[in-house]
mmCIF file of the C-alpha atoms, coordinates in Angstrom:
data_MODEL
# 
_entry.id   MODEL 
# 
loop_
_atom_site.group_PDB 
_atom_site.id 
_atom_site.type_symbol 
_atom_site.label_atom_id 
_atom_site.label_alt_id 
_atom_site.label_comp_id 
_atom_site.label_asym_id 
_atom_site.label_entity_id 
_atom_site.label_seq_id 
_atom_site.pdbx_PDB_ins_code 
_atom_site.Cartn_x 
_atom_site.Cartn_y 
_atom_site.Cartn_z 
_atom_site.occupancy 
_atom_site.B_iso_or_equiv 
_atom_site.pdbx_formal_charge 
_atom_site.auth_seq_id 
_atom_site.auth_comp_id 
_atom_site.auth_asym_id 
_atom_site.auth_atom_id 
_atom_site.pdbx_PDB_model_num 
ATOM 1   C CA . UNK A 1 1   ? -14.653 282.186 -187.633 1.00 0.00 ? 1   UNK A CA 1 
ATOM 2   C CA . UNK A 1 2   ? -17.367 282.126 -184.967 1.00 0.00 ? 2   UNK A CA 1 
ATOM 3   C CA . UNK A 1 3   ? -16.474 282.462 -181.596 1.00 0.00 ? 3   UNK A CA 1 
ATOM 4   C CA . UNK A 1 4   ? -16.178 279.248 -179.511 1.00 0.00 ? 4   UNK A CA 1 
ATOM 5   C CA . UNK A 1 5   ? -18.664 278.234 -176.945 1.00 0.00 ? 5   UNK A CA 1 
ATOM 6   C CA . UNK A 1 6   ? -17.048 278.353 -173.875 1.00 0.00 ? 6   UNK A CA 1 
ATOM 7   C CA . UNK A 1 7   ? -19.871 276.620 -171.491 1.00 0.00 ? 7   UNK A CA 1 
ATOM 8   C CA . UNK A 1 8   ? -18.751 273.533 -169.429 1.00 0.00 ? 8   UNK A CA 1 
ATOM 9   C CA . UNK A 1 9   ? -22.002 272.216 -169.283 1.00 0.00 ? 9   UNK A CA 1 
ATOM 10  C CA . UNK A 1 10  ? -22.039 271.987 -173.311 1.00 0.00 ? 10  UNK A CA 1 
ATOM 11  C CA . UNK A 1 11  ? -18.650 270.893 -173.482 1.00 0.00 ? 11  UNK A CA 1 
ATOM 12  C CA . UNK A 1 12  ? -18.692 268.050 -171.054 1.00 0.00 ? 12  UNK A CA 1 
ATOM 13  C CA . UNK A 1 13  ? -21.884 267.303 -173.252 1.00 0.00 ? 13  UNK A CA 1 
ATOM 14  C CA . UNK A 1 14  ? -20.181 266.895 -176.554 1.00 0.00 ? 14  UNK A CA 1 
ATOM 15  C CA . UNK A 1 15  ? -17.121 265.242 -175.433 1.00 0.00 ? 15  UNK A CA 1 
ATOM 16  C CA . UNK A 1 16  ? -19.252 262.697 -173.602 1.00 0.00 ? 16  UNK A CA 1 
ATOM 17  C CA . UNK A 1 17  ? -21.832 261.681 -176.578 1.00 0.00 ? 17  UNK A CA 1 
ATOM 18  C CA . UNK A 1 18  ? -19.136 262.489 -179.747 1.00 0.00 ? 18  UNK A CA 1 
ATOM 19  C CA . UNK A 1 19  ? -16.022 260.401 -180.031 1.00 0.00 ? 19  UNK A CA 1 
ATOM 20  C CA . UNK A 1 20  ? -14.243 258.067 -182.547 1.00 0.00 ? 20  UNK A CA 1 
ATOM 21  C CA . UNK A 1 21  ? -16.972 256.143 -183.978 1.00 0.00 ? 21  UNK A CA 1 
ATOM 22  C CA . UNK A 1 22  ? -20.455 257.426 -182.534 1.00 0.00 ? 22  UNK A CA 1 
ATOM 23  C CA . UNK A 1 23  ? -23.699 257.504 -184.305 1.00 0.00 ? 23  UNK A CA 1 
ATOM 24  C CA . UNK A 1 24  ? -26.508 259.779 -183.168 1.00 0.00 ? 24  UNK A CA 1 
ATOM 25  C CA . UNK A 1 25  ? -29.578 259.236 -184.412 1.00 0.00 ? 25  UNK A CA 1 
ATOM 26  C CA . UNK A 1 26  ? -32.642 261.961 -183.339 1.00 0.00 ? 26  UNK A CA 1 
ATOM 27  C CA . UNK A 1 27  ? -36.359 260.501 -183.055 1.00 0.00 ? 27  UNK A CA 1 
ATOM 28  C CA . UNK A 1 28  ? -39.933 262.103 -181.921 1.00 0.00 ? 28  UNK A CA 1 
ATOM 29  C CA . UNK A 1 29  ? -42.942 263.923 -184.084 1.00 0.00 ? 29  UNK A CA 1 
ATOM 30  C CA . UNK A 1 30  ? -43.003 264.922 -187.016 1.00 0.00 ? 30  UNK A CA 1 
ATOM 31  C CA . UNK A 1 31  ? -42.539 268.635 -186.700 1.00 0.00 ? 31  UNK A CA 1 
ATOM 32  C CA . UNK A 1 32  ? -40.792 268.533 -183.815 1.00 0.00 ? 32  UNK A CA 1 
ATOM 33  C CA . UNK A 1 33  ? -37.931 270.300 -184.877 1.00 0.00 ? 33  UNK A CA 1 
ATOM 34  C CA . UNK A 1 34  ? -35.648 267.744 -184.985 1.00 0.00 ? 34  UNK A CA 1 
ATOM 35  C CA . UNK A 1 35  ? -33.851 268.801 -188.257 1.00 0.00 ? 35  UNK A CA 1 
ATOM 36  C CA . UNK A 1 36  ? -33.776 272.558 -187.496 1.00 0.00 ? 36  UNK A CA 1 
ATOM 37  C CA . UNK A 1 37  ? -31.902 271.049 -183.967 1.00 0.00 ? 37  UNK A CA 1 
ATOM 38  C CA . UNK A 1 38  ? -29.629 268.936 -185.511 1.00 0.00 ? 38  UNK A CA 1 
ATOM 39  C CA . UNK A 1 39  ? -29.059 271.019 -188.365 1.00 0.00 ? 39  UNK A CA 1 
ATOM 40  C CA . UNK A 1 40  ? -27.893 273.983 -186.233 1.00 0.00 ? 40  UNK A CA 1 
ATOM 41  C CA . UNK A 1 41  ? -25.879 271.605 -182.742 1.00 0.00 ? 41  UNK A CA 1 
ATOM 42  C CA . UNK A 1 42  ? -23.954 270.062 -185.985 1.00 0.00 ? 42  UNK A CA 1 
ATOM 43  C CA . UNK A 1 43  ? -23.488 273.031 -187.598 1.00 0.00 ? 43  UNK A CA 1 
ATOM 44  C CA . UNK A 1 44  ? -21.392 274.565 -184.719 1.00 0.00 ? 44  UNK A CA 1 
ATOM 45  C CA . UNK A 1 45  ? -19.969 271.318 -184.095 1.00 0.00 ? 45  UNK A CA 1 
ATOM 46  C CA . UNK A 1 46  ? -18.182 271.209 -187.388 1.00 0.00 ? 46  UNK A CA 1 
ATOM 47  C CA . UNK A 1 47  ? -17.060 274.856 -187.287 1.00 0.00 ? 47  UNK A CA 1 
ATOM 48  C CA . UNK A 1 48  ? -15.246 274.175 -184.357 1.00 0.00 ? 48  UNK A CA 1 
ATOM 49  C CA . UNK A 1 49  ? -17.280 275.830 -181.449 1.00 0.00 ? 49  UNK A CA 1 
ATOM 50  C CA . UNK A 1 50  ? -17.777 273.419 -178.794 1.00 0.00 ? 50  UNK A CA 1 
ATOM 51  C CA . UNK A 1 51  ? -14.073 272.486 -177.270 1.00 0.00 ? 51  UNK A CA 1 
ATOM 52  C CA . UNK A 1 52  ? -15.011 268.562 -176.534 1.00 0.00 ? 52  UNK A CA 1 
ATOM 53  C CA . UNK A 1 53  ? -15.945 268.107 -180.217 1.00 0.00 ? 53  UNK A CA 1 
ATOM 54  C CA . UNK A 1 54  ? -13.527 265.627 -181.966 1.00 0.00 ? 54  UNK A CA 1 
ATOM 55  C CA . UNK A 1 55  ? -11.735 266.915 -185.052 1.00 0.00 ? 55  UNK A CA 1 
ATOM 56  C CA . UNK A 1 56  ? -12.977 265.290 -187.365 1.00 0.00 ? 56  UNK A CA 1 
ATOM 57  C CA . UNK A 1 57  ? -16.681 264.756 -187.739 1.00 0.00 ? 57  UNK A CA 1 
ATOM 58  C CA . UNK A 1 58  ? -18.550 263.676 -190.465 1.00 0.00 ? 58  UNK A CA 1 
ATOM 59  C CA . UNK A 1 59  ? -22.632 264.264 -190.531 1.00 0.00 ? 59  UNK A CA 1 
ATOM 60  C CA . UNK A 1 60  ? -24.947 261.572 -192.362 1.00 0.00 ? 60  UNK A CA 1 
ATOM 61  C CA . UNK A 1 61  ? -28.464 263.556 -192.967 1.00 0.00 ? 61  UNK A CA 1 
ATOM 62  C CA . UNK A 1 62  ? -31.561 262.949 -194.918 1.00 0.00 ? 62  UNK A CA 1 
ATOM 63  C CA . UNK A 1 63  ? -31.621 266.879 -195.704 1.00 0.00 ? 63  UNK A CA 1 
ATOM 64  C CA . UNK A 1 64  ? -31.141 267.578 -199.168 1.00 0.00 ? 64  UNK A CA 1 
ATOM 65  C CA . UNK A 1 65  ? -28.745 271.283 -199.590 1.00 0.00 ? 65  UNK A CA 1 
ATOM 66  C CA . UNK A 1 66  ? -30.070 273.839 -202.305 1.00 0.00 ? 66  UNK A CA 1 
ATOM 67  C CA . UNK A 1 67  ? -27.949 276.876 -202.749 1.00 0.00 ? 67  UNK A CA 1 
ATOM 68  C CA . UNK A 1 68  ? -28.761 279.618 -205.503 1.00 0.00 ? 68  UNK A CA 1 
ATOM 69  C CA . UNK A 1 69  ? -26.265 279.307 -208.472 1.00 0.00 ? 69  UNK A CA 1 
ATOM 70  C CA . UNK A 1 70  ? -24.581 281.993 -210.677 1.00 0.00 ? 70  UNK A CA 1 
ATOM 71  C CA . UNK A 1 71  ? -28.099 281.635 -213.311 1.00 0.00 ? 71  UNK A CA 1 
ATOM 72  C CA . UNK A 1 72  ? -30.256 282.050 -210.711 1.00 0.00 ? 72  UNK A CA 1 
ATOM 73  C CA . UNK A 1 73  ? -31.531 278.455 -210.468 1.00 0.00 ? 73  UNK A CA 1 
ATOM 74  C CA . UNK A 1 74  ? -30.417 275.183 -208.028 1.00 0.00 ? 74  UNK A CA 1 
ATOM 75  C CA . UNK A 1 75  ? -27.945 272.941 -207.221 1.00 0.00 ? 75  UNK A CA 1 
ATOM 76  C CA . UNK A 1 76  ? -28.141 270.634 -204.872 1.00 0.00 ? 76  UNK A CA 1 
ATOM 77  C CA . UNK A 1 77  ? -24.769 270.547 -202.705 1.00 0.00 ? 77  UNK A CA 1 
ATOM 78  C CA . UNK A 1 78  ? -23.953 269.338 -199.213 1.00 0.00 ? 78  UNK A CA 1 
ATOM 79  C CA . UNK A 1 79  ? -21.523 271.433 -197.046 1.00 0.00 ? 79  UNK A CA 1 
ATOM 80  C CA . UNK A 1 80  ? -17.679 269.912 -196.657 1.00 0.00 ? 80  UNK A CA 1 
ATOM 81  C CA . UNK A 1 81  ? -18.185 266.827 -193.917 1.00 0.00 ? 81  UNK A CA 1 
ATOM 82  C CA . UNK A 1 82  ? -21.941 266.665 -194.883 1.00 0.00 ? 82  UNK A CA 1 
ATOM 83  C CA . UNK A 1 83  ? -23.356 263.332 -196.966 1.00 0.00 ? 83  UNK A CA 1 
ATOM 84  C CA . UNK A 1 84  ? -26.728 262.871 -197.680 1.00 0.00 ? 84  UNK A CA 1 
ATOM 85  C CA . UNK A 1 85  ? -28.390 259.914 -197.326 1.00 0.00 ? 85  UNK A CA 1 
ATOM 86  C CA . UNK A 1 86  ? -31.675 258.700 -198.607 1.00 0.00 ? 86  UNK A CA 1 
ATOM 87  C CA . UNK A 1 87  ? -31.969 254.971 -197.064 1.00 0.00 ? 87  UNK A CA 1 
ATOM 88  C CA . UNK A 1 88  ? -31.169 253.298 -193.909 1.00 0.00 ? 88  UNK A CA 1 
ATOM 89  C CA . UNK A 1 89  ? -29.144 251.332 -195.938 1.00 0.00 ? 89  UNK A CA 1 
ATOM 90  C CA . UNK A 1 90  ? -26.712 253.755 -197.023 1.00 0.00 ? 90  UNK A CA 1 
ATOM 91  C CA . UNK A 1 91  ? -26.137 254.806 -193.329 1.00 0.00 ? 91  UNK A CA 1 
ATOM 92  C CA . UNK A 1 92  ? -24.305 251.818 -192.630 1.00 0.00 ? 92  UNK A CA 1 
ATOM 93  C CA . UNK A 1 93  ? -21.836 251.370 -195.237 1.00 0.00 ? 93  UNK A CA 1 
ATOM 94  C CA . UNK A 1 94  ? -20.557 254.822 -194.389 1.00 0.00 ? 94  UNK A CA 1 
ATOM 95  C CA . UNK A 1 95  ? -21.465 255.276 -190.505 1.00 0.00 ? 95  UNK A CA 1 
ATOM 96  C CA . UNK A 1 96  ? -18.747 251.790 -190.793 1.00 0.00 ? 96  UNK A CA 1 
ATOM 97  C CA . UNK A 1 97  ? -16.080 253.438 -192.757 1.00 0.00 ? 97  UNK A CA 1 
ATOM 98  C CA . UNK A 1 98  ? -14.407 255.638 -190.030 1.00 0.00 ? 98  UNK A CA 1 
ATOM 99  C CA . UNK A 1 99  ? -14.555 253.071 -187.577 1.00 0.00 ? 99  UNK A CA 1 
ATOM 100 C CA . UNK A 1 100 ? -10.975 251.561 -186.748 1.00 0.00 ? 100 UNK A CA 1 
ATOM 101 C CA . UNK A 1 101 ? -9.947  248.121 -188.443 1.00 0.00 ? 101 UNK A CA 1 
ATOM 102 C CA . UNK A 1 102 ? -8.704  245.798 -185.692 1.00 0.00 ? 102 UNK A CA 1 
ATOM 103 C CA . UNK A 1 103 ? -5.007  245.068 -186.492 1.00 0.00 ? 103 UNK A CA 1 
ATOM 104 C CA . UNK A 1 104 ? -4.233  241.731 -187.331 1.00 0.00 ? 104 UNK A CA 1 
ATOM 105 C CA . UNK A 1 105 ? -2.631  240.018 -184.286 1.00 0.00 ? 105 UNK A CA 1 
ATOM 106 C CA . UNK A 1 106 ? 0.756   237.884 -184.656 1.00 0.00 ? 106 UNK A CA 1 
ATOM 107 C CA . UNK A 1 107 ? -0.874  234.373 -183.556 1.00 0.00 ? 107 UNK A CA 1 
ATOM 108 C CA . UNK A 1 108 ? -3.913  234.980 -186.054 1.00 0.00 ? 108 UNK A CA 1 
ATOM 109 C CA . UNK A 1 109 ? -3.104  237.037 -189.308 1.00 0.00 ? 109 UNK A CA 1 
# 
């Protein structure tokens, strides 16, 4: 396991912008290193290494996984946590799913 980032700065950051529910979505240029950014800050969000990072976090990308197999060609296979998405349309669907259902109240079932 990688060591834990132990800066308050970074900390206060995460715990501020991730919590039960929040969607981040990165814009600018293309080539502006968006993905290699949010590929890497999500990458040591989900291993744990930033203290205010929730527990549980799922990541919605457009980046498509290739890892070598056993015959030396491709698969295509997102990390544990990781779905891959190809429309705006199938964000919301899933970006919805984790969110808490209101409880039915006594007066209004």
């Amino acid at each position: 396991m990688k060591p834990r980032v132990n800066n308050a700065f970074m900390n206060d950051f995460v715990s501020s912008i991730f919590k039960p529910g929040a969607v981040v979505v990165s814009s600018g240029t293309r080539g502006g290193g968006k993905t290699h950014c949010a590929v890497s800050f999500c990458q040591a969000i989900m291993e744990g290494r930033y203290e205010g990072a929730p527990d549980h976090v799922s990541l919605l990308t457009n980046v498509i996984f290739v890892r070598r197999n056993a015959a030396g060609g491709f698969d295509t296979a997102a990390p544990p946590g990781v779905r891959t998405v190809t429309t705006m349309g199938d964000v919301f669907p899933l970006a919805a799913d984790p969110l808490p259902r209101a409880q039915p109240h006594a007066d209004h079932p």
